[in-house]
Biotite code that builds the C-alpha atoms (Angstrom):
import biotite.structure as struc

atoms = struc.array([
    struc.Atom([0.000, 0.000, 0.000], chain_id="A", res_id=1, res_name="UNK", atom_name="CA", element="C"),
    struc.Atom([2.822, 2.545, 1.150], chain_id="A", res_id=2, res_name="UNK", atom_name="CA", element="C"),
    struc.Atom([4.569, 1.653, -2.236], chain_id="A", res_id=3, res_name="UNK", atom_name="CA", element="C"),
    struc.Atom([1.444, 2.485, -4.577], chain_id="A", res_id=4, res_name="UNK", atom_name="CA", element="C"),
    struc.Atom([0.949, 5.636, -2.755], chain_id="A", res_id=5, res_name="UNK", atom_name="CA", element="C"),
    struc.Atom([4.707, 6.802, -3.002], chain_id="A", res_id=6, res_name="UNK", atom_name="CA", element="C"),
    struc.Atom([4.019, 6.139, -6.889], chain_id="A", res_id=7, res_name="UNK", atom_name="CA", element="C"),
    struc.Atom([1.025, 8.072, -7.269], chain_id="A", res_id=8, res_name="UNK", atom_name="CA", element="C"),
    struc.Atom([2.929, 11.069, -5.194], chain_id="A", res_id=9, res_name="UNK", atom_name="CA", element="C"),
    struc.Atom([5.897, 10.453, -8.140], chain_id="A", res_id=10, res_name="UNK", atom_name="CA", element="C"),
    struc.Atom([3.423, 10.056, -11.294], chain_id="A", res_id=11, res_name="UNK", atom_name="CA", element="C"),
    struc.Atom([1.710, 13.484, -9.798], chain_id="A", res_id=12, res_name="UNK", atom_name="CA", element="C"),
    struc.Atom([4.600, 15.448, -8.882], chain_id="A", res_id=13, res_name="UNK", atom_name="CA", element="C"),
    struc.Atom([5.837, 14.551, -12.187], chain_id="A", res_id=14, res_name="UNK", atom_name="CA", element="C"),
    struc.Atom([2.905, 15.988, -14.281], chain_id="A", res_id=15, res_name="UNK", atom_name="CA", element="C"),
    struc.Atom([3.184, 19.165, -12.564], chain_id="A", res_id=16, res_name="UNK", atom_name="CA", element="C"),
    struc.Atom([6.799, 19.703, -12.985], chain_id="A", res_id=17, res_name="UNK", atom_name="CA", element="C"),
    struc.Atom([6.151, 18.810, -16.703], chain_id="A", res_id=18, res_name="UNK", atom_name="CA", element="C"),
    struc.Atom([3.234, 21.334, -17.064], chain_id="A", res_id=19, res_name="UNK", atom_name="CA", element="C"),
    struc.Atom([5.206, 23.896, -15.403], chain_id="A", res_id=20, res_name="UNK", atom_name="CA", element="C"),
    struc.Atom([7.878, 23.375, -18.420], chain_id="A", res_id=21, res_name="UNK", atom_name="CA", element="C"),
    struc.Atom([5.929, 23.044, -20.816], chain_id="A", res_id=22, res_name="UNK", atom_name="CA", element="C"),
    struc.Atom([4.734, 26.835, -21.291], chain_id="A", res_id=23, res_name="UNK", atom_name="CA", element="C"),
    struc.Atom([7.234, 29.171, -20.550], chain_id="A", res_id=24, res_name="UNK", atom_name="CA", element="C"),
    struc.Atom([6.742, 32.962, -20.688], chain_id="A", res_id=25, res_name="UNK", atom_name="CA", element="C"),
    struc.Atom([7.506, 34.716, -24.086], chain_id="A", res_id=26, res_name="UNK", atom_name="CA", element="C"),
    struc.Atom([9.276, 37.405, -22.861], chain_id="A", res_id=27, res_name="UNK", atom_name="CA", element="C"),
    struc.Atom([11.810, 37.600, -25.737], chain_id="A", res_id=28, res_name="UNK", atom_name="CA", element="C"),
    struc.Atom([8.820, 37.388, -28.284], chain_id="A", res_id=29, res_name="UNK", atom_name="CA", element="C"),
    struc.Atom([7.125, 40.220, -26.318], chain_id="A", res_id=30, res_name="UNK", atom_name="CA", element="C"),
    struc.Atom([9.957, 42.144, -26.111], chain_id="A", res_id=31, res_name="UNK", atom_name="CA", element="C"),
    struc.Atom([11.092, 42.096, -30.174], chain_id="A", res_id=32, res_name="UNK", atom_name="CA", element="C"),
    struc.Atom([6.949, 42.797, -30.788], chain_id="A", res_id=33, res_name="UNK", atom_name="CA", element="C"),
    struc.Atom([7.046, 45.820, -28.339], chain_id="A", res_id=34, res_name="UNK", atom_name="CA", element="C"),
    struc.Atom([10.667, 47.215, -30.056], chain_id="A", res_id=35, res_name="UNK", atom_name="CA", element="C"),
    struc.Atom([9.174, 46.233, -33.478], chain_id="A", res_id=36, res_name="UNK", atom_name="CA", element="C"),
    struc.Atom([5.775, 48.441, -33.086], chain_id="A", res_id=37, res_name="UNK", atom_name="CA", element="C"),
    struc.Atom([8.268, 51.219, -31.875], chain_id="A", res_id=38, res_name="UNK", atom_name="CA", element="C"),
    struc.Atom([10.271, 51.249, -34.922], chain_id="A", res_id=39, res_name="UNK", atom_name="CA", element="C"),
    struc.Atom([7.464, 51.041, -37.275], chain_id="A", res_id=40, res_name="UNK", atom_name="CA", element="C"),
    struc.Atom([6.328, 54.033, -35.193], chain_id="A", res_id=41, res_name="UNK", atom_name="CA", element="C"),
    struc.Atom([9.617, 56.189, -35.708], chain_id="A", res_id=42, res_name="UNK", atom_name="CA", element="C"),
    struc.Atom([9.095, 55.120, -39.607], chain_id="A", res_id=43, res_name="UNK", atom_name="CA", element="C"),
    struc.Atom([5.689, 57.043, -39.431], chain_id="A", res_id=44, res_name="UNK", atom_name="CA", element="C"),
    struc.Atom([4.111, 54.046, -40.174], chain_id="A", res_id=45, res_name="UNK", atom_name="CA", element="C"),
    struc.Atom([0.614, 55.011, -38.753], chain_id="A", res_id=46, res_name="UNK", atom_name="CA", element="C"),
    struc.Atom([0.179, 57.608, -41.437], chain_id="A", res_id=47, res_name="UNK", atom_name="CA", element="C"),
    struc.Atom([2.179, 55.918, -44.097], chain_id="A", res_id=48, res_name="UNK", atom_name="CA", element="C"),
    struc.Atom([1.429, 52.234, -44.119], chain_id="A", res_id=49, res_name="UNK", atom_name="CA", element="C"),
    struc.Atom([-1.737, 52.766, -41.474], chain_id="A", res_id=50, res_name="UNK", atom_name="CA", element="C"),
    struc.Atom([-3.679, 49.206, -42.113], chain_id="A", res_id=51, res_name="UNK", atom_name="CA", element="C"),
    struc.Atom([-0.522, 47.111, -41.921], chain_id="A", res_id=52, res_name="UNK", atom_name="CA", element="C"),
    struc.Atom([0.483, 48.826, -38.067], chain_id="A", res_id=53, res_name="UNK", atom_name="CA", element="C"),
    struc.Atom([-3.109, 48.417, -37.281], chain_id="A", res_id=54, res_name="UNK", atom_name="CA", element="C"),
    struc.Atom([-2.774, 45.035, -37.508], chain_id="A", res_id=55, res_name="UNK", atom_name="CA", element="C"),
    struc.Atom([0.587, 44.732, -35.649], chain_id="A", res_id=56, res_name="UNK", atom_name="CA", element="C"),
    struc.Atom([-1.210, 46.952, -32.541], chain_id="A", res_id=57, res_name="UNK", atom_name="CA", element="C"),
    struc.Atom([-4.338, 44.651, -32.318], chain_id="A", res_id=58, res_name="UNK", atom_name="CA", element="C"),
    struc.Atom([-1.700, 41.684, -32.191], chain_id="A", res_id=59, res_name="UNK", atom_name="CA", element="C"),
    struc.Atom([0.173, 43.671, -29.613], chain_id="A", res_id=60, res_name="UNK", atom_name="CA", element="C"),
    struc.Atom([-2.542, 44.249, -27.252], chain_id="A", res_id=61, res_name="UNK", atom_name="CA", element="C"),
    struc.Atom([-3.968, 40.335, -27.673], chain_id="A", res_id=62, res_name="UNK", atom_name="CA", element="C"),
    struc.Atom([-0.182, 39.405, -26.776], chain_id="A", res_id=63, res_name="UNK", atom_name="CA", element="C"),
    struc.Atom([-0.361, 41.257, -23.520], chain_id="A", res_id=64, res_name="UNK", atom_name="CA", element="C"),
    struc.Atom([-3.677, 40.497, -22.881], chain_id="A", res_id=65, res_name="UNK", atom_name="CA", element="C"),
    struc.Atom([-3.079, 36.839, -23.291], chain_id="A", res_id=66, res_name="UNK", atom_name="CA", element="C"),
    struc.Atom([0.182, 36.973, -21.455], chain_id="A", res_id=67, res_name="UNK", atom_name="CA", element="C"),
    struc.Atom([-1.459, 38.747, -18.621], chain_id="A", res_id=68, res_name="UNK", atom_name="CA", element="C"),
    struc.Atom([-4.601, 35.940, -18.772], chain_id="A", res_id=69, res_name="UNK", atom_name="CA", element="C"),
    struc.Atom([-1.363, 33.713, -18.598], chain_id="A", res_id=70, res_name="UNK", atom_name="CA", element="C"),
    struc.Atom([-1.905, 32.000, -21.792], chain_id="A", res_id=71, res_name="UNK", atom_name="CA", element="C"),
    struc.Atom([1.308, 31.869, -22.997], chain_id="A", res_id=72, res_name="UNK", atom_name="CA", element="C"),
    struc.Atom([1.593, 30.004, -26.311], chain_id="A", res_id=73, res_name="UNK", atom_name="CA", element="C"),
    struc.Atom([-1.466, 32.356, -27.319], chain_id="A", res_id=74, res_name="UNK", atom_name="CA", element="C"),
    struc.Atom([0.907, 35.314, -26.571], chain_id="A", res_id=75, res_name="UNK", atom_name="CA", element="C"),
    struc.Atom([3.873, 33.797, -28.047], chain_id="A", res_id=76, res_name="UNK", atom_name="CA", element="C"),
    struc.Atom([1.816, 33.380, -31.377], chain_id="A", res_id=77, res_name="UNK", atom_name="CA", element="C"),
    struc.Atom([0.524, 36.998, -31.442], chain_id="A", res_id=78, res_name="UNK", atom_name="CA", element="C"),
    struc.Atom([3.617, 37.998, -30.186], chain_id="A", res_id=79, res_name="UNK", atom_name="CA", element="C"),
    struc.Atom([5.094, 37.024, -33.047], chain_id="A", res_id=80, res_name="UNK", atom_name="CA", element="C"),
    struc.Atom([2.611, 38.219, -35.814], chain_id="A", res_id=81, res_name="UNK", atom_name="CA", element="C"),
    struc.Atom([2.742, 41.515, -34.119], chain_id="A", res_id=82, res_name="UNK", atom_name="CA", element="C"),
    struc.Atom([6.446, 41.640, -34.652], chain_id="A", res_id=83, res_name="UNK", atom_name="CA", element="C"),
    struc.Atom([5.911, 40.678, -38.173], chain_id="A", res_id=84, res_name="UNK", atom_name="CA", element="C"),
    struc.Atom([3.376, 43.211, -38.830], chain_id="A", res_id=85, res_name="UNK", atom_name="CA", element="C"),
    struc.Atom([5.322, 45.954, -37.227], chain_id="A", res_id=86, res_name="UNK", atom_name="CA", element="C"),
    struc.Atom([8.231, 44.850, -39.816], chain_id="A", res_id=87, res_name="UNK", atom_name="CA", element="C"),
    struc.Atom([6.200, 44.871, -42.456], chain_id="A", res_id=88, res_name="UNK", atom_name="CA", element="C"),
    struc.Atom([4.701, 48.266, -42.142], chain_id="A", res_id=89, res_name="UNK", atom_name="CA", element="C"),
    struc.Atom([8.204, 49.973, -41.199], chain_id="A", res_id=90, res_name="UNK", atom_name="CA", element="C"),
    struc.Atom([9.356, 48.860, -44.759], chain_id="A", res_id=91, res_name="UNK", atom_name="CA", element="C"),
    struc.Atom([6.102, 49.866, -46.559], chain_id="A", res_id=92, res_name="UNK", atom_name="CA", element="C"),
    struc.Atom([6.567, 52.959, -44.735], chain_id="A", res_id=93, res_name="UNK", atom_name="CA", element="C"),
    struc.Atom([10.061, 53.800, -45.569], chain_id="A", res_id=94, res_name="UNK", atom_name="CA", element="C"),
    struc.Atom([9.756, 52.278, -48.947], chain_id="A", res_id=95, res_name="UNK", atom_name="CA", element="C"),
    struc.Atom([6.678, 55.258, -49.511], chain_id="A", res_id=96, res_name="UNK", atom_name="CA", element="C"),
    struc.Atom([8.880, 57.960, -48.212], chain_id="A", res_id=97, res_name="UNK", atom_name="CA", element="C"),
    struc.Atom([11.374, 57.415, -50.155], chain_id="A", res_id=98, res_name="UNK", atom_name="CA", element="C"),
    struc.Atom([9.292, 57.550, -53.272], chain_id="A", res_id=99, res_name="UNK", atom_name="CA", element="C"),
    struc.Atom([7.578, 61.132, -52.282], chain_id="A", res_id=100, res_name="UNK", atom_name="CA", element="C"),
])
């Protein structure tokens, strides 16, 4: 009896120490979002490329709302499109003041 219930304490300690690692917080992809939207700000991107940093804000704020709700692969994920967005709309930016 004391040996099945020092195995059930070891299975279930085990499954939350792997649960715990399994999600870990995004802070790097938050980070490179956050410093993404800022450049694509300093590129005047709101005015010049307006529906492309729209998009990278509203994945901004469902990153941080998602990392604050704790869901971290969510935030991760928008995280990352933000950052992609933000990219995107710096260049298209640039690219259209160059041209004027």
């Amino acid at each position: 009896m004391s040996s099945l219930r020092n195995n059930l304490i070891l299975i279930l300690s085990s499954l939350a120490l792997g649960c715990s690692l399994v999600s870990t917080r995004p802070k790097l992809e938050m980070n490179l979002a956050a410093e993404a939207i800022s450049a694509a700000r300093k590129a005047n991107s709101p005015i010049l490329s307006s529906t492309l940093y729209r998009k990278a804000e509203f994945y901004y704020l469902r990153a941080k709302a998602s990392y604050r709700r704790k869901n971290f692969s969510k935030a991760k994920q928008y995280a990352l499109l933000s950052k992609k967005f933000s990219e995107e709309a710096e260049f298209d930016a640039i690219k259209k003041a160059l041209n004027n």
